[in-house]
C-alpha positions as CSV (number, residue, x, y, z in Angstrom):
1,X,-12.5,12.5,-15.8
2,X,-13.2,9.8,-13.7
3,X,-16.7,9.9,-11.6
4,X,-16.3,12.0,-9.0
5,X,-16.9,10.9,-4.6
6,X,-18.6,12.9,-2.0
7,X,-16.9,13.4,1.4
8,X,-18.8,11.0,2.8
9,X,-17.7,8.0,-0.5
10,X,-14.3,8.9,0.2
11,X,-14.4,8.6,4.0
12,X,-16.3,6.0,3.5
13,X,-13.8,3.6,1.2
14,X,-11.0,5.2,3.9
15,X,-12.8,3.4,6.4
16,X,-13.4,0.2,4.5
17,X,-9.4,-0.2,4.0
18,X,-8.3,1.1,7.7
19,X,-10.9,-0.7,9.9
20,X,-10.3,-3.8,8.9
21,X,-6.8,-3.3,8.8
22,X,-7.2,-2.3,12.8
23,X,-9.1,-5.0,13.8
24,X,-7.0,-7.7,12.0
25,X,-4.2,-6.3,13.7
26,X,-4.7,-5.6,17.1
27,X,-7.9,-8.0,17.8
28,X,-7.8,-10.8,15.4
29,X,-3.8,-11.2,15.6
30,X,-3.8,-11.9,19.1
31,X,-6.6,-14.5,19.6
32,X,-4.8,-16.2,15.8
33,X,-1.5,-16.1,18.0
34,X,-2.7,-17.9,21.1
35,X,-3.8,-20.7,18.6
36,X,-0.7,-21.1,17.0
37,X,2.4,-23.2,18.6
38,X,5.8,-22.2,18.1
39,X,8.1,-19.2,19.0
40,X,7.1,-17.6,15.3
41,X,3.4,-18.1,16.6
42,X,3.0,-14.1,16.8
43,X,5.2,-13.3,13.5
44,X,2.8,-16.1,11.8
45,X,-0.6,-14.9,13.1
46,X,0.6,-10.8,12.4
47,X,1.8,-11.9,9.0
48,X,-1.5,-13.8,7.8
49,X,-3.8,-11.0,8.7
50,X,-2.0,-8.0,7.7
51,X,-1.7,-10.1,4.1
52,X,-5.8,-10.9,4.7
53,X,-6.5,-6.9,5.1
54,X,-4.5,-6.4,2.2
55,X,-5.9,-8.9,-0.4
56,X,-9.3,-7.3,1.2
57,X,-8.5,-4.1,0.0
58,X,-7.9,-5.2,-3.6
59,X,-11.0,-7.3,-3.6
60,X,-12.5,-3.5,-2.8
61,X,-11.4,-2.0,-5.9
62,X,-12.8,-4.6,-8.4
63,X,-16.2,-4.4,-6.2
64,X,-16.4,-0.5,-6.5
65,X,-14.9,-0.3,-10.0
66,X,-17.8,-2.6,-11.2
67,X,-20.4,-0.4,-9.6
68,X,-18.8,2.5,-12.2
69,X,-18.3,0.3,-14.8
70,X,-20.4,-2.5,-16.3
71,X,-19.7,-4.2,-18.3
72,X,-16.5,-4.2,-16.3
73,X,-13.5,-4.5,-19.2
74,X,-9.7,-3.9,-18.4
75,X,-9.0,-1.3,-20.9
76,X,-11.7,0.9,-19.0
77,X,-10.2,-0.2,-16.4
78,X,-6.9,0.6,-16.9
79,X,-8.0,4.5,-17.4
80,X,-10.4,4.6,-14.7
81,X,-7.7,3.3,-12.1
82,X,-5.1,6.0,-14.0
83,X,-2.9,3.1,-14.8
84,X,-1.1,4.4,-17.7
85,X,1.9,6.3,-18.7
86,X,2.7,9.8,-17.0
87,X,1.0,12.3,-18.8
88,X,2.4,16.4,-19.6
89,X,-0.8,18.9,-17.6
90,X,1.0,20.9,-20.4
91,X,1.4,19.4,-23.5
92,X,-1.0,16.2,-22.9
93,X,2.2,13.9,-24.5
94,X,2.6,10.5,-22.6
95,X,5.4,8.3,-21.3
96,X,9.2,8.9,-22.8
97,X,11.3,11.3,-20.8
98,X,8.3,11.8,-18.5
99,X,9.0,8.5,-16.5
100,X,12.3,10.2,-14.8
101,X,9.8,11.9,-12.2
102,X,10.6,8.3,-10.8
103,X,14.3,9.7,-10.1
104,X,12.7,12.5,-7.1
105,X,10.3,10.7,-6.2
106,X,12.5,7.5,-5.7
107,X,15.4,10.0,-3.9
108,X,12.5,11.6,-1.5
109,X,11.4,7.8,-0.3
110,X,14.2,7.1,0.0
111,X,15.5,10.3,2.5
112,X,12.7,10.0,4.0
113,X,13.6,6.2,5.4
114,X,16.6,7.8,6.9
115,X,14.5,10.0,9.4
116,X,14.0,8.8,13.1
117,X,10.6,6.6,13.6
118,X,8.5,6.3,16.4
119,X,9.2,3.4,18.6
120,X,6.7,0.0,17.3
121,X,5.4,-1.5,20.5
122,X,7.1,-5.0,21.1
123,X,6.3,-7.6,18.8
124,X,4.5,-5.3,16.1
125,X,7.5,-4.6,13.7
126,X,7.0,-7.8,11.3
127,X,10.1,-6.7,9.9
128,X,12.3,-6.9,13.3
129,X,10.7,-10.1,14.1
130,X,11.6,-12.2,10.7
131,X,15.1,-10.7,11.2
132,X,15.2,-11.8,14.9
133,X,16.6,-16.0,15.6
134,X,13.3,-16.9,15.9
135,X,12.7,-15.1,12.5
136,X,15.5,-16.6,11.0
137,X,14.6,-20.0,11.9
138,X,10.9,-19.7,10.9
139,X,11.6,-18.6,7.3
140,X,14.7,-21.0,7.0
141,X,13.3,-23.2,3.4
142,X,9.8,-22.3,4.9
143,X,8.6,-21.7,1.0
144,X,4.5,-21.7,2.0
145,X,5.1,-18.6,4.4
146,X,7.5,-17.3,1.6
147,X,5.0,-17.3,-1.2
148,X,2.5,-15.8,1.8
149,X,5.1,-13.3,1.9
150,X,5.4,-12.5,-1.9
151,X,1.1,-12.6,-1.7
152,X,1.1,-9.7,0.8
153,X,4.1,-7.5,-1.0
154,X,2.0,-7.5,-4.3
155,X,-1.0,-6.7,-2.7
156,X,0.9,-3.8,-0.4
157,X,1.8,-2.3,-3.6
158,X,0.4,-3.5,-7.1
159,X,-3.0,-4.5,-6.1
160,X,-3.7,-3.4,-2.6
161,X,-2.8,0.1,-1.2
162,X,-1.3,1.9,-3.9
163,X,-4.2,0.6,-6.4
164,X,-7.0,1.5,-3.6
165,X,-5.5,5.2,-2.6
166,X,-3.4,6.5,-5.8
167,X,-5.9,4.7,-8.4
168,X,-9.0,4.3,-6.8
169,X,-9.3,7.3,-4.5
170,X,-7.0,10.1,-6.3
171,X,-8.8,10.3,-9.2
172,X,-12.3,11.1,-8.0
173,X,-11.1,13.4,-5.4
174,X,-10.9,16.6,-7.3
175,X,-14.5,17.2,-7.0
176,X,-14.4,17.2,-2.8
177,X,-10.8,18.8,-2.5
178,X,-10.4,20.5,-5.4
179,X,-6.1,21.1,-6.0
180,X,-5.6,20.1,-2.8
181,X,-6.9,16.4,-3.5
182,X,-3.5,15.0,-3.7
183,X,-2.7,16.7,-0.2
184,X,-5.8,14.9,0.9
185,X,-5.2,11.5,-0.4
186,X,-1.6,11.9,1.3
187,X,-3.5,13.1,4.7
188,X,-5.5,10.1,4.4
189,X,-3.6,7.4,3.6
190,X,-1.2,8.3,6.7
191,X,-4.1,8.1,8.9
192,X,-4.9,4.8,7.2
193,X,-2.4,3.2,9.4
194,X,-4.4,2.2,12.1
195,X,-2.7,-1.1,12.5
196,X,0.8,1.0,13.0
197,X,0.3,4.1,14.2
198,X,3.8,4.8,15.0
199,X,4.2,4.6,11.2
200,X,1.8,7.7,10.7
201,X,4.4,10.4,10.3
202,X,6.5,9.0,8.0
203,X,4.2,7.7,5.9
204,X,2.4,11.4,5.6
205,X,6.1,12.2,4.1
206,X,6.0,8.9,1.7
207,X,2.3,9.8,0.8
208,X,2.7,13.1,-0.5
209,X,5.9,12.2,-2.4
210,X,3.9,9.4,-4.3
211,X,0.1,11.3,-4.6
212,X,1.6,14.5,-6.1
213,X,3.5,13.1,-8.8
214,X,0.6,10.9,-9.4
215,X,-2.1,13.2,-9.5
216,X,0.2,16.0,-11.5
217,X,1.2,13.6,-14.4
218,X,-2.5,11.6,-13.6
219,X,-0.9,7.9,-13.7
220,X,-1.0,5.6,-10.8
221,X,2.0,3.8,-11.7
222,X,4.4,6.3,-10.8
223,X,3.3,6.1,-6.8
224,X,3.0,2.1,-7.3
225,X,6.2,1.6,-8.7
226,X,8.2,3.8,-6.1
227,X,6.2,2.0,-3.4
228,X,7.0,-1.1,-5.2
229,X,10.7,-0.9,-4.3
230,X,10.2,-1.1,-0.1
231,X,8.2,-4.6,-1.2
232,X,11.4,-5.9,-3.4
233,X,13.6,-4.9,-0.7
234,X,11.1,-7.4,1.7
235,X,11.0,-10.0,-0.6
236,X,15.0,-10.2,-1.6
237,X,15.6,-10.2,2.3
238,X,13.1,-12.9,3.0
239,X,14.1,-15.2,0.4
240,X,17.6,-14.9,1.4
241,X,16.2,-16.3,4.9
242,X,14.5,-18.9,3.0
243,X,18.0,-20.1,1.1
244,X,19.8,-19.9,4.2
């Protein structure tokens, strides 16, 4: 088992991805904006520091991971951030049939994008803005902002969030939260959303779906790779702005 936080580690690396994640977002973004010229000036200045607290939070793991381990190798890695092949609580067997827990997990996501979400205040929904003209015409064989894009999707997923909460966090929960660590990390990486708050609710029904599985069948990859699929969608619909 993976070395086990206190309260006050795992509040702590909580606050170390959603702080900066609030100030790069509602403080940094604005004065970034006001520098930039153009009508994409905001969509820019949102888009580079959401992707900086991002990359920030995968630089996190590496730094805590080599406080646990030194010498710091990847296959310790690998099983200290649970990145391996769903494993049976029952029978201890690996992989094989065990990866269709993706299929519920996948179905429950994807429900759960169907429900009604909080209004975003104007300007906040990156999303809405690259689909507006202005949008459009930004990201129109823009490839630097494209790759910037493709930066900010892996680290969203693959080496940001997902590898911060589900294999960072997760695993050395048990001894604060006992069972209910996975309802924790779920709790917590909802509340992460500082930077869009109107998001919260939702993604309390996204983070549960992804830290149960995770924690039940202790492997990381099933939450990254569910998560994984919202950050394909994002980059198949910006490079077909790109093309056009």
């Amino acid at each position: 088992m993976p070395h086990q936080y206190s309260l006050r580690q795992v509040v702590g690396v909580w606050a170390l991805a959603a702080l900066p994640m609030g100030v790069l977002a509602w403080l940094v973004t604005p004065a970034l904006a006001a520098r930039l010229d153009g009508p994409a000036a905001w969509a820019q200045a949102l888009l580079a520091c959401l992707t900086m607290g991002l990359v920030w939070q995968g630089v996190l793991v590496v730094i805590l991971l080599r406080r646990e381990i030194r010498p710091l190798r990847w296959d310790a890695a690998k099983e200290a951030l649970w990145l391996r092949a769903p494993r049976s609580p029952a029978t201890g067997r690996s992989g094989g049939r065990l990866w269709w827990v993706l299929v519920p997990a996948v179905l429950v996501v994807g429900i759960e994008q169907l429900l009604p979400s909080l209004p975003a205040p104007a300007g906040r929904n990156l999303g809405t803005l690259l689909r507006s003209p202005q949008g459009h015409e930004f990201l129109s064989g823009n490839w630097p902002w494209f790759a910037l894009i493709v930066v900010m999707a892996a680290f969203n997923t693959i080496l940001g969030e997902e590898l911060l909460f589900r294999g960072l966090l997760l695993p050395r929960m048990r001894g604060v939260f006992g069972r209910a660590d996975w309802l924790a990390n779920g709790v917590l990486f909802a509340a992460y959303h500082l930077h869009m708050p109107w998001v919260i609710p939702k993604a309390l029904l996204d983070s549960l779906a992804l830290a149960y599985p995770a924690r039940r069948y202790t492997s990381a990859w099933l939450a990254i790779i569910v998560h994984s699929l919202q950050s394909v969608l994002i980059v198949g619909a910006s490079l077909a702005l790109v093309l056009h």
